[in-house]
MDTraj code that builds the backbone (N, CA, C; nanometers):
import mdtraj as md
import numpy as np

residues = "UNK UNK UNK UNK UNK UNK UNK UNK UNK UNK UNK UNK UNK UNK UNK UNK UNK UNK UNK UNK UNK UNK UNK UNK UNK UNK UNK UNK UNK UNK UNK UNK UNK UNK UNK UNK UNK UNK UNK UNK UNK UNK UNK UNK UNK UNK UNK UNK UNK UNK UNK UNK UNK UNK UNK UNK UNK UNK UNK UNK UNK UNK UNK UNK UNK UNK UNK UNK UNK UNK UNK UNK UNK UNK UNK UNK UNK UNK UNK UNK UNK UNK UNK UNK UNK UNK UNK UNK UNK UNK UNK UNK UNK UNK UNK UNK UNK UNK UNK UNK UNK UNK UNK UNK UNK UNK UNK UNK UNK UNK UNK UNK UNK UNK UNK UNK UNK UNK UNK UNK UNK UNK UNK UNK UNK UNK UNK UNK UNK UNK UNK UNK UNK UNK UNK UNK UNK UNK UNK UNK UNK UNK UNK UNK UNK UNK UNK UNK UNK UNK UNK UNK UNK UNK UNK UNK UNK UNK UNK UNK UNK UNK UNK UNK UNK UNK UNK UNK UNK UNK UNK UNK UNK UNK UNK UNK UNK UNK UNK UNK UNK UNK UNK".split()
xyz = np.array([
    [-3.6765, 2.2879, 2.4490],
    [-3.6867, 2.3425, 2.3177],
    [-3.6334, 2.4854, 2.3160],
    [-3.5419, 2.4912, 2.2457],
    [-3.5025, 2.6565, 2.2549],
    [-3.6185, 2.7467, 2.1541],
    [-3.6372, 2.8288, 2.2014],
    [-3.6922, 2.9634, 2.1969],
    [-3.6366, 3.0213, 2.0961],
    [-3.7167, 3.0809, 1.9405],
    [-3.6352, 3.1347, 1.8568],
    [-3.6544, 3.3205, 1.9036],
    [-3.5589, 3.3554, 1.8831],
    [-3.6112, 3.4999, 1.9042],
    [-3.6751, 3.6163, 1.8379],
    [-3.7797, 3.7044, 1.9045],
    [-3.8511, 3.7664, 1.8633],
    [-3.7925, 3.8182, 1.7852],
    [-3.8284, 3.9483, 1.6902],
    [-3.8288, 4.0242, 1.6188],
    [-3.8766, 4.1282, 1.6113],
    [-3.8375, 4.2429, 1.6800],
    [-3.9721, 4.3277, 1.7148],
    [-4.0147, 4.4309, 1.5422],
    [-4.1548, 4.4141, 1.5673],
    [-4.2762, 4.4276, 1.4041],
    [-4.1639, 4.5711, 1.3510],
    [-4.0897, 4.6314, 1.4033],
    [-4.0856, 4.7382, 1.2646],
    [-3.9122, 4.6867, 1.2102],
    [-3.8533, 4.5694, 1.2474],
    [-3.7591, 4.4778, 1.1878],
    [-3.7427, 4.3544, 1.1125],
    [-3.9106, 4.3473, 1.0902],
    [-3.9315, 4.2111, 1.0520],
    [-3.8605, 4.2315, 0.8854],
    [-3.8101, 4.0882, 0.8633],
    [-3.7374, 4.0842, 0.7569],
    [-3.8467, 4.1164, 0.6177],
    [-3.8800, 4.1991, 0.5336],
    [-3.9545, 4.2162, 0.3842],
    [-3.9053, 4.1228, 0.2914],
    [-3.9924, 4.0323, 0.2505],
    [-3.9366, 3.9305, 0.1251],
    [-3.9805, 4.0140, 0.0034],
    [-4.0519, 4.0820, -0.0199],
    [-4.0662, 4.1974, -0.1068],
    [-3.9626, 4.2712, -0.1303],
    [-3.9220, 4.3363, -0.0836],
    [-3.7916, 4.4148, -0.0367],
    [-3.6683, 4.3641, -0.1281],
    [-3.6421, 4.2701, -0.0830],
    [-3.5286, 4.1672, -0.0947],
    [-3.5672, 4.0767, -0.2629],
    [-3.6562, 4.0779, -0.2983],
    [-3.6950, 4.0046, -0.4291],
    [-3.6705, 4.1363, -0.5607],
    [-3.7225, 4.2242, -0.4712],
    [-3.7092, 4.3487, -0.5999],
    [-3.5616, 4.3867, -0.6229],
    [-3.4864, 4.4041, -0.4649],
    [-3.3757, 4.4710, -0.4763],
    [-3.2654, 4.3481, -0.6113],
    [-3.3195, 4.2021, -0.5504],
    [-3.2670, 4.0805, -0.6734],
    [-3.2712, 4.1215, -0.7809],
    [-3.4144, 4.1413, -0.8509],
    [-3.4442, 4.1309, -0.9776],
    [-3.3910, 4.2930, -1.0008],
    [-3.3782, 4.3958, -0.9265],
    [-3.3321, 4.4867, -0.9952],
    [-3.1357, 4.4719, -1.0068],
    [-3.0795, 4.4065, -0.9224],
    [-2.9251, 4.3534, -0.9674],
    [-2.9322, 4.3103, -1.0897],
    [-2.9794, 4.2044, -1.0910],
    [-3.0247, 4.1299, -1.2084],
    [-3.0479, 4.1924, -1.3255],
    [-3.1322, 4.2721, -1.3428],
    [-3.1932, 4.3658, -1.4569],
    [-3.0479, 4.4489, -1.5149],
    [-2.9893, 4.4954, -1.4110],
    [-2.8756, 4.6156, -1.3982],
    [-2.7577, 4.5589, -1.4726],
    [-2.7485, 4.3903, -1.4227],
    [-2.6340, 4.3187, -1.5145],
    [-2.6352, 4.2853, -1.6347],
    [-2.7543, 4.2323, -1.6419],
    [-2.8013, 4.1997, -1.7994],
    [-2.8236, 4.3192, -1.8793],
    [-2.9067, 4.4239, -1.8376],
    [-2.8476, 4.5763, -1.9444],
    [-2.6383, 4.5905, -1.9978],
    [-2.6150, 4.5782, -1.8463],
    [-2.4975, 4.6172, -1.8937],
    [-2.4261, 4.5348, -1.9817],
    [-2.4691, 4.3764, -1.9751],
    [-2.3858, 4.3020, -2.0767],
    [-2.4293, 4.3181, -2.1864],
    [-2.5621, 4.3531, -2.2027],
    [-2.6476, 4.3447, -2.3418],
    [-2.6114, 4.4953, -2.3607],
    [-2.5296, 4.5455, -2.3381],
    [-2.4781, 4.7331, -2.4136],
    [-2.2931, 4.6820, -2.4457],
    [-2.2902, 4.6185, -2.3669],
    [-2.0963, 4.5498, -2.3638],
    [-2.1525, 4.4940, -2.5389],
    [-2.2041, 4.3854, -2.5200],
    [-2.1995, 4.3083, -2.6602],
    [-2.2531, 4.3824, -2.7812],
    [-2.3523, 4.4653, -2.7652],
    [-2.4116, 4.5934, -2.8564],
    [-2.2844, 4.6660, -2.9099],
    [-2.1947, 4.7282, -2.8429],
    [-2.0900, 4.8430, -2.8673],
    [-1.9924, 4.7346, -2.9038],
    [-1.9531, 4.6047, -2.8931],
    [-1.8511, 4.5001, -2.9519],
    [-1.9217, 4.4741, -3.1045],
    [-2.0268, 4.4530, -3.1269],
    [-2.0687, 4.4477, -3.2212],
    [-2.1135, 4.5655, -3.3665],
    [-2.1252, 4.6642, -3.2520],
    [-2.0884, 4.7885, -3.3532],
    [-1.9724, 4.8469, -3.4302],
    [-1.8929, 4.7777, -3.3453],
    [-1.7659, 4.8137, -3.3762],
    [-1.6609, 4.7177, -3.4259],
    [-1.7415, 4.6249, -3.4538],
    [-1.6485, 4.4837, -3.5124],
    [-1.6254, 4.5349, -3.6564],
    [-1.4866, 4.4639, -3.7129],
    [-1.4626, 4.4953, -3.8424],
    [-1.5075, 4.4006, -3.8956],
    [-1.5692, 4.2744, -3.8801],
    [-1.6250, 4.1953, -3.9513],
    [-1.7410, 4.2289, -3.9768],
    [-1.8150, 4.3411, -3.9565],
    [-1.9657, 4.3611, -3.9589],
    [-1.9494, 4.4775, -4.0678],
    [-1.8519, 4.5735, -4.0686],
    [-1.8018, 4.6762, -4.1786],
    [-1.7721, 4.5845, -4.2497],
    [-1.7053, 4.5107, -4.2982],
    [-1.6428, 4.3768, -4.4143],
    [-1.7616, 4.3323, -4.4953],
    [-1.8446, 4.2973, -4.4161],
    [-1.9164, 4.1828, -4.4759],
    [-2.0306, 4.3350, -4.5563],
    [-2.0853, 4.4391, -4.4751],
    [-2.1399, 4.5175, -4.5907],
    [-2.0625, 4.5757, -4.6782],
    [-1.9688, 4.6482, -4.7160],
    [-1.8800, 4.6628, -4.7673],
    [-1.8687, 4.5421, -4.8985],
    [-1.8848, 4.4130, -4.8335],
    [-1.8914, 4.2783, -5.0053],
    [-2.0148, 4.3406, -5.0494],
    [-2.1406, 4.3196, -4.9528],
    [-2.2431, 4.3292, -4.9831],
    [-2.2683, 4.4428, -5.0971],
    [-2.1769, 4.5699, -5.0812],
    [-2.2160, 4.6893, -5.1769],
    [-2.1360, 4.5979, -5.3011],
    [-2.0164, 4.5875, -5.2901],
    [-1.9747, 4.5474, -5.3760],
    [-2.0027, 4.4557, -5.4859],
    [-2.1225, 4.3492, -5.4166],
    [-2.1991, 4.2374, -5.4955],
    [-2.2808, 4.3350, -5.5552],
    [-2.3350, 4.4049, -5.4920],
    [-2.4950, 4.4439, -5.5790],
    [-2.4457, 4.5707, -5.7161],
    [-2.3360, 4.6542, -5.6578],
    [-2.3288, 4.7388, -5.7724],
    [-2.2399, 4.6385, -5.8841],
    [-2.1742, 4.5470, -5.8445],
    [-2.0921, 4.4540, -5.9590],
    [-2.2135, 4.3515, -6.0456],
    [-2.3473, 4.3141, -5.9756],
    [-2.4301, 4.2566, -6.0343],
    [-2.5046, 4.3484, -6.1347],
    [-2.5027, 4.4892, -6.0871],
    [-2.6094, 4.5814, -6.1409],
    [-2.5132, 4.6043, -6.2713],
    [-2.4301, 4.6692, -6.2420],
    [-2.3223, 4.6924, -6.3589],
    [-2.2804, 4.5937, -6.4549],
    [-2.2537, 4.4213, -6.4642],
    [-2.2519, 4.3695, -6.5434],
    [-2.3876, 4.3092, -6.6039],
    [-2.4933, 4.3451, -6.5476],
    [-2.6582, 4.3384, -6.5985],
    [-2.6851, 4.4754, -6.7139],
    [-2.5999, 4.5842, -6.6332],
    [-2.6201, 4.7034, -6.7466],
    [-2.5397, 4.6800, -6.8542],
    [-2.4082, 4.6239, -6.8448],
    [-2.3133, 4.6279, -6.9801],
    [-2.3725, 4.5078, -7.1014],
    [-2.5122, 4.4319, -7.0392],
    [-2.5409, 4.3167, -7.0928],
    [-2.6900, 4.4086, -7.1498],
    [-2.7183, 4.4675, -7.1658],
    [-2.8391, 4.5391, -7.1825],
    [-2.8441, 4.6369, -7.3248],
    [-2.9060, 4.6402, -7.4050],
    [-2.9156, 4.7624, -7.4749],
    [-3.0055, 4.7132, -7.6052],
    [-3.0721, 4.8852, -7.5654],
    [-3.1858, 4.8408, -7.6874],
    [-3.1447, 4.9250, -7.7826],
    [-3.1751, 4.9253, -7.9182],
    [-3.1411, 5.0398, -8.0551],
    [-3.2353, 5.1334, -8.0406],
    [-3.3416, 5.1532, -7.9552],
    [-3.4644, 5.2166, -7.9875],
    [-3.4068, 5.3494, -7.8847],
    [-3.3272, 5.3176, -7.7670],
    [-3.2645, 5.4306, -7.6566],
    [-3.1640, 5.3877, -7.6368],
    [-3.0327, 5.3952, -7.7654],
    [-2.9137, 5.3327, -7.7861],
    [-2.8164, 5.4365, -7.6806],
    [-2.8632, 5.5764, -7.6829],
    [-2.7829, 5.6688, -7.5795],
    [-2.7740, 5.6828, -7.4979],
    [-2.9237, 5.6389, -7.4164],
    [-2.9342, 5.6149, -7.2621],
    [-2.8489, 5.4852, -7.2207],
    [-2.8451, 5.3842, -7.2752],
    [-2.7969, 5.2293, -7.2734],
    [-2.6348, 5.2744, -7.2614],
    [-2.6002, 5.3333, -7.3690],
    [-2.4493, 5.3832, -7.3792],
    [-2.3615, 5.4788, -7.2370],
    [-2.4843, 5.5200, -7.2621],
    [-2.4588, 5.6204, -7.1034],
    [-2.4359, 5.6187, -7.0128],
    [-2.5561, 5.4504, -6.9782],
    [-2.5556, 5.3481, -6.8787],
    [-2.4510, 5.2841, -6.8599],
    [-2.3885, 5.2645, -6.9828],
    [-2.2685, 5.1474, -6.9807],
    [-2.1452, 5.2239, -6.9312],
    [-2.1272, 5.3715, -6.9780],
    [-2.0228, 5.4477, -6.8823],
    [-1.9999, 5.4710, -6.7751],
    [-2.1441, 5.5412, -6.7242],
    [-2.1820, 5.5206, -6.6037],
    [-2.1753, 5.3997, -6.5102],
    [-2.1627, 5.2965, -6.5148],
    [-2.0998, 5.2139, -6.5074],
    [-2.0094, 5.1407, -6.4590],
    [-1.8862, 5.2263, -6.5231],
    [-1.7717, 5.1661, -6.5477],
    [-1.6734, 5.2887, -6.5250],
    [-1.4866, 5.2417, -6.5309],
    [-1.4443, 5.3282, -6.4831],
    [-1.2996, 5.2530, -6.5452],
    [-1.1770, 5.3638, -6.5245],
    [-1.0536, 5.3507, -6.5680],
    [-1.0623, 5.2966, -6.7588],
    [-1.0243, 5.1999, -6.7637],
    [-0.9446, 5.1609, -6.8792],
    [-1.1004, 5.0698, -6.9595],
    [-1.1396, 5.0291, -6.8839],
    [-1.2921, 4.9737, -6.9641],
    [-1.3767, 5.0808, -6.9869],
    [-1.4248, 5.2054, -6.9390],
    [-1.4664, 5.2887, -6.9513],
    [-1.4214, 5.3548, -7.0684],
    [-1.3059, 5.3761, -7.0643],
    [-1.2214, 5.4269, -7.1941],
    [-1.2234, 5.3577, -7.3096],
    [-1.2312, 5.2143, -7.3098],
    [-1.2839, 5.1481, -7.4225],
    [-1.4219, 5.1813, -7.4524],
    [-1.5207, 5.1988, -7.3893],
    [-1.6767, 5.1558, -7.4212],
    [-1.6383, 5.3310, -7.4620],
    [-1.6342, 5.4467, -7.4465],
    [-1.6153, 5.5707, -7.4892],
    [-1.5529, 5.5791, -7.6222],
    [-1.4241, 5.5167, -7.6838],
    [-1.3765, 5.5602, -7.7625],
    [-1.4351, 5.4327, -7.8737],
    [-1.4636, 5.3193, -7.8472],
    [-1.5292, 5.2603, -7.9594],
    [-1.7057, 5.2832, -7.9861],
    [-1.7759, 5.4143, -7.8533],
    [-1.9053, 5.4244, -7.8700],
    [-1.9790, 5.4543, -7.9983],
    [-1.9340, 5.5309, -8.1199],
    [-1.9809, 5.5863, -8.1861],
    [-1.9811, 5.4271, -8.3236],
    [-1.9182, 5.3951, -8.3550],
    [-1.8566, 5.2816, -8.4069],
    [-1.9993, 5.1385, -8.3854],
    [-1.9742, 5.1376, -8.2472],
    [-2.0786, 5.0355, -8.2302],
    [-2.2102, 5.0915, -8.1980],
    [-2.2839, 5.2009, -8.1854],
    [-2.3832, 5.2522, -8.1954],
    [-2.4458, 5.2432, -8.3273],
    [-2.3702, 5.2534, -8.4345],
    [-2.4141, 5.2334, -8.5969],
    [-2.3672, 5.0739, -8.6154],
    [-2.3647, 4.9759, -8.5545],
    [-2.3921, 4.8459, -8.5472],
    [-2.5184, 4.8141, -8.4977],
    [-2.5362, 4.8525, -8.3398],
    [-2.6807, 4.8211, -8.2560],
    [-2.7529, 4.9009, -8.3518],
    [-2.7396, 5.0052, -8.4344],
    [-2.8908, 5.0510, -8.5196],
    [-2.8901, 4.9585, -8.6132],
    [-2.7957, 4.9650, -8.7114],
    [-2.8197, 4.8555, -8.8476],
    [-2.8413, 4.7237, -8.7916],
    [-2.8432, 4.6842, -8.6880],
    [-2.9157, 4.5269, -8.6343],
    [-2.9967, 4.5483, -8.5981],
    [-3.0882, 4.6490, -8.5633],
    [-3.1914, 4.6576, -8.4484],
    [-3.2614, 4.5520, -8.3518],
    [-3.1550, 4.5258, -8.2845],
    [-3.1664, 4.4639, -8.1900],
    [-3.1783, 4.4885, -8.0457],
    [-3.2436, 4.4203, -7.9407],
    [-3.2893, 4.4621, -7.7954],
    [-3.2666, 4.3658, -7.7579],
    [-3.1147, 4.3623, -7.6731],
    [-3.0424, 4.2753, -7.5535],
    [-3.1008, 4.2954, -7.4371],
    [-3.1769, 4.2068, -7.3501],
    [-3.2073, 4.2138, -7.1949],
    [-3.1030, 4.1133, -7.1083],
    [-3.0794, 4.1733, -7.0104],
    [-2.9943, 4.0625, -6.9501],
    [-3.0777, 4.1032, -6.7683],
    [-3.0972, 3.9503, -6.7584],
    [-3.1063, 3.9482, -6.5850],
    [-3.0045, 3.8177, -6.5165],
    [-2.9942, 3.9075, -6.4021],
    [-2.8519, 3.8240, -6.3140],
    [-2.9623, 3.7269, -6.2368],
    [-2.8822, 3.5946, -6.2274],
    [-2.9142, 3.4727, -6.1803],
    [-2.8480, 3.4454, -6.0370],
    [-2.7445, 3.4665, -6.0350],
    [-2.6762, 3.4900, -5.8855],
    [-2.5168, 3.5529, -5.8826],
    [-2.4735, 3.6148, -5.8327],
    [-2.3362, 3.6300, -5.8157],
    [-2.2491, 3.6356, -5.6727],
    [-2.1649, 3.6541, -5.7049],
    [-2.0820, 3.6086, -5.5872],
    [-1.9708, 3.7000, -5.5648],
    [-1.9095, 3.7475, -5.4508],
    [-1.7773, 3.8289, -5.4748],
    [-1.6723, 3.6874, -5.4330],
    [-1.5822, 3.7140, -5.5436],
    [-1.4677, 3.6205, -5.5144],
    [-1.3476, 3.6821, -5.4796],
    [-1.3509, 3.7906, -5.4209],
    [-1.2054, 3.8792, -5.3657],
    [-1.2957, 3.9954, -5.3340],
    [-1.2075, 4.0266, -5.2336],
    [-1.2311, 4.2201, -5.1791],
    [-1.0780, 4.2652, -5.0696],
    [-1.0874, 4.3402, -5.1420],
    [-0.9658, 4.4214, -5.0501],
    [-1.0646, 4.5362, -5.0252],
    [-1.1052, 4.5785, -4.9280],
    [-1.1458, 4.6913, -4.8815],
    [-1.1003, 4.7986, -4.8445],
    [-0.9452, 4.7491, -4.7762],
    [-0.8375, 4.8905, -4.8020],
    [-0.7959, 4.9388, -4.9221],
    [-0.7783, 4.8498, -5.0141],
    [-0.7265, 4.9275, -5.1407],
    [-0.8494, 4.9248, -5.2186],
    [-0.9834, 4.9118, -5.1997],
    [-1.0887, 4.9506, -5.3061],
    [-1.0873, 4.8529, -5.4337],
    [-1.0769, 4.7559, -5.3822],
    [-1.0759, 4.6260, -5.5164],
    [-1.1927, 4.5244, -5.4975],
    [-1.2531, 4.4711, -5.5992],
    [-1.3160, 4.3793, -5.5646],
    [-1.3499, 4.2838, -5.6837],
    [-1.3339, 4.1588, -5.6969],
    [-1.3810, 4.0585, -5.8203],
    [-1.5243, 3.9853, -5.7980],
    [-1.6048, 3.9818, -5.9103],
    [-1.7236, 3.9261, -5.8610],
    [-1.7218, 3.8524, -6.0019],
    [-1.7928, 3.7157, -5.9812],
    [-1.8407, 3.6322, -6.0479],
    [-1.9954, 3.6611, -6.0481],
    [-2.1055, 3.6406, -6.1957],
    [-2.2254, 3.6465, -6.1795],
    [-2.2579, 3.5921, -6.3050],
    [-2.3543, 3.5465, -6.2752],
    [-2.4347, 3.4538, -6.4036],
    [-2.5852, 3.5143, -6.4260],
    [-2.5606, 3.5059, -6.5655],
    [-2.6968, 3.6052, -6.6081],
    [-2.7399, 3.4882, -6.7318],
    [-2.8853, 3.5612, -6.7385],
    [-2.9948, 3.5257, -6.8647],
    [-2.9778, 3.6698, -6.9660],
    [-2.8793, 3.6317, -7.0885],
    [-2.9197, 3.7210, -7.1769],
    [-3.0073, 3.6896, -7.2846],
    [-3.0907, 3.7825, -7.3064],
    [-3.2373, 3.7457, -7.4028],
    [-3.1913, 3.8701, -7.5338],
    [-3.1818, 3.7868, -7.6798],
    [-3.1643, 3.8760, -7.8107],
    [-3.2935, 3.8890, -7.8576],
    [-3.3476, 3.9596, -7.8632],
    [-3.4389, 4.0285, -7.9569],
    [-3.4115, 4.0835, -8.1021],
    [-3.4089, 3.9949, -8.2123],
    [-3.3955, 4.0530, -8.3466],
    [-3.4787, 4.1235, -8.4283],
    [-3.4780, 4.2246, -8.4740],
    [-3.5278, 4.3093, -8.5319],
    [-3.6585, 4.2827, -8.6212],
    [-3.6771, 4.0768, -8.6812],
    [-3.7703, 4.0284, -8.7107],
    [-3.8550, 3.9790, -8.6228],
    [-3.8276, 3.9637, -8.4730],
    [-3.9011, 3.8990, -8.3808],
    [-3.8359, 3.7887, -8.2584],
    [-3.7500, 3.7274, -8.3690],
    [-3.6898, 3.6107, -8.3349],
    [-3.6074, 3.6545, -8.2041],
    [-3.6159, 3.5442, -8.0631],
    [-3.5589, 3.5536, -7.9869],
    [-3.4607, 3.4612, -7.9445],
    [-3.3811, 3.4752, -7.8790],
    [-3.2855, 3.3850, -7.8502],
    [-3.2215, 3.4032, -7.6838],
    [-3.1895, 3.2957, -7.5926],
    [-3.1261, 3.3262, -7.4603],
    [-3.0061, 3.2511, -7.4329],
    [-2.9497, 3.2921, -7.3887],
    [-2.8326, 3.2338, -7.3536],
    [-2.7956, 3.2378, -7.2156],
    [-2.7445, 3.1702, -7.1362],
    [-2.6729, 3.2160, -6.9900],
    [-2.5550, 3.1611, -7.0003],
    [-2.4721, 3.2766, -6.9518],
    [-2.3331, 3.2524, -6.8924],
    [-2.3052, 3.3366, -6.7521],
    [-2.1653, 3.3082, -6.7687],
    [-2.0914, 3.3592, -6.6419],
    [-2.0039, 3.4799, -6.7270],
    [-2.0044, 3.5575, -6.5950],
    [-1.9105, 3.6868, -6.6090],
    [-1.7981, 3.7036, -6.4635],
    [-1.6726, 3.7337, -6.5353],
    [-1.5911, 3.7419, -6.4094],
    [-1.5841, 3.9344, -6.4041],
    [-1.6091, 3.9932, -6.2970],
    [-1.5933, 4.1347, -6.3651],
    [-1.4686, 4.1790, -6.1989],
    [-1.4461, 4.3139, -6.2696],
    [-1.3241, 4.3578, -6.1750],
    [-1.3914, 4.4936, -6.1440],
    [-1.3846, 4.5209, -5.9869],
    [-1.4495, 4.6544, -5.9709],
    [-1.3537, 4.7343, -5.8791],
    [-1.3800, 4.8462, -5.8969],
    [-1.3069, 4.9308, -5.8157],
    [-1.3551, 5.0771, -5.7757],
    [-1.3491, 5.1068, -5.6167],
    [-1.4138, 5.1843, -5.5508],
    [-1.3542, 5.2898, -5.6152],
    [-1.4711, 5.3876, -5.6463],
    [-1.4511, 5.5520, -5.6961],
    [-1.4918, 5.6014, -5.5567],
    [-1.5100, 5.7126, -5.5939],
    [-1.5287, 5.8062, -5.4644],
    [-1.7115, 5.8317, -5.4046],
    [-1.8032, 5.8084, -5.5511],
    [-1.9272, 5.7519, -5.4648],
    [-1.9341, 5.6397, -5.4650],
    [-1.8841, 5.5516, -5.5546],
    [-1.9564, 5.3808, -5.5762],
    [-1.8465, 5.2766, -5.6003],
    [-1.8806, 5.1769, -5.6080],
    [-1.8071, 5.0420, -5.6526],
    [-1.8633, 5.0518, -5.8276],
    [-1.7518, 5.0799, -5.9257],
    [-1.7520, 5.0776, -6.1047],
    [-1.7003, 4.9172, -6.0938],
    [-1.7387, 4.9039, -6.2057],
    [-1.6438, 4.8173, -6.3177],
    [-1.5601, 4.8357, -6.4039],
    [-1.4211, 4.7867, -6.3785],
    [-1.3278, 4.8230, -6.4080],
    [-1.2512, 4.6796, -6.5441],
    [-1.3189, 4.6171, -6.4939],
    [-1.2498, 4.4790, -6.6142],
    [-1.3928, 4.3879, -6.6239],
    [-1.3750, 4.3444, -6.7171],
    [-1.5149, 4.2154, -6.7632],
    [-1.4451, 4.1541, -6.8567],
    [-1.4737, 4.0091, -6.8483],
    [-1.4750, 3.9008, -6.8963],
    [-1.5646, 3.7893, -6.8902],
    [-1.5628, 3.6901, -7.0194],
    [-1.6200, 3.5619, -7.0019],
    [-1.5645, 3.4771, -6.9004],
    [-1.6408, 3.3952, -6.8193],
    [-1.6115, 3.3306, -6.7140],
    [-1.6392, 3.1683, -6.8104],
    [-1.5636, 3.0793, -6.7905],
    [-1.5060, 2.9395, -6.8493],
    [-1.6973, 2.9122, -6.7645],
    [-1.7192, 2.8034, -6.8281],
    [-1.8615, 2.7619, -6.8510],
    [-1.8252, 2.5787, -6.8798],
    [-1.8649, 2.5321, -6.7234],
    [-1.8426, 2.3846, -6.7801],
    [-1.7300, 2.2861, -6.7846],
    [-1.7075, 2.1555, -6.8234],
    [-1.5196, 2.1091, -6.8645],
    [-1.4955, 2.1516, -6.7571],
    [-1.4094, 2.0144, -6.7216],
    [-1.3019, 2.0476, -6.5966],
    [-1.1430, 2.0248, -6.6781],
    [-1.0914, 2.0083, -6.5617],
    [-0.9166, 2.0209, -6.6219],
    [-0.8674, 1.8514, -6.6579],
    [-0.8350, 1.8287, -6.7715],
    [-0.7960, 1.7453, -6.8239],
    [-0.6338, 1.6702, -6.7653],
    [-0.6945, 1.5756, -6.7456],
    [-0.5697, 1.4631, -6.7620],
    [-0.4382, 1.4674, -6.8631],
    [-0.3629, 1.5308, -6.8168],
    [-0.2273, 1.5218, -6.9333],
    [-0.1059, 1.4249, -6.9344],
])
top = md.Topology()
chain = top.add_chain()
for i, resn in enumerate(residues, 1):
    res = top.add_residue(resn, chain, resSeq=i)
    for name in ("N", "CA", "C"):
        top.add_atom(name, md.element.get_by_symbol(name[0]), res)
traj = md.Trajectory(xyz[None], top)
């Protein structure tokens, strides 16, 4: 039988030793991949993109919820709202026809509420500051006798980055319904 050989006691092999020095490799690799994929992910342009829609949805929802809004009772704040708002060439409309339709919303006294149901961005250019959003709202008329009325539609609106925010720059009715006909 061969004889395995001694070991003299201050060489004996530590399985302690050798388990820690493992789990600390181990530990050392997995930090470093989990900081590799951290800094890939910080720095992805798909992660700037996708917030970037995200602003773009919420101020395009907020803004065509405000242009859907206005009461006669704080017709100036509402008006104000609606500039604020908005920007370029729609802005310039809601400004130069404000005075005009302000003595409409009084002689109706009426209180428009509108809340958004869902919207969607259907385009973004993020280099050039563009963005189209689709959104569907509940508008509620309040007539001056009581009588209420709601309606929901769709809005296609056009926004475009100013220098603090995403405005609205175009609004329209969005087609509701009917598909494309057989010719």
């Amino acid at each position: 039988m061969p004889r395995t050989p001694r070991v003299p006691a201050g060489r004996r092999p530590r399985p302690l030793t050798a388990l820690s020095l493992a789990l600390a490799l181990c530990a050392a690799g997995f930090a470093a991949w989990a900081g590799e994929d951290w800094y890939e992910a910080a720095h992805d342009d798909r992660s700037a993109y996708a917030a970037e829609r995200d602003e773009a949805l919420a101020a395009g929802e907020q803004a065509v919820q405000n242009l859907n809004t206005l009461d006669h009772r704080d017709l100036d704040h509402g008006l104000d709202l609606w500039e604020s708002s908005t920007t370029g060439e729609l802005r310039e409309q809601l400004a130069s026809g404000r005075k005009q339709f302000a003595e409409q919303v009084k002689a109706a006294k009426t209180v428009t509420t509108a809340r958004v149901l869902s919207g969607a961005v259907t385009e973004l250019d993020d280099r050039a500051g563009r963005a189209r959003v689709l959104v569907a709202l509940r508008v509620t008329v309040k007539a001056s006798d009581g009588a209420k009325t709601e309606k929901d539609s769709r809005m296609f609106g056009e926004l475009t980055r100013t220098k603090s925010q995403w405005r609205l720059s175009a609004l329209g009715q969005a087609p509701v319904g009917g598909g494309a006909s057989a010719g």
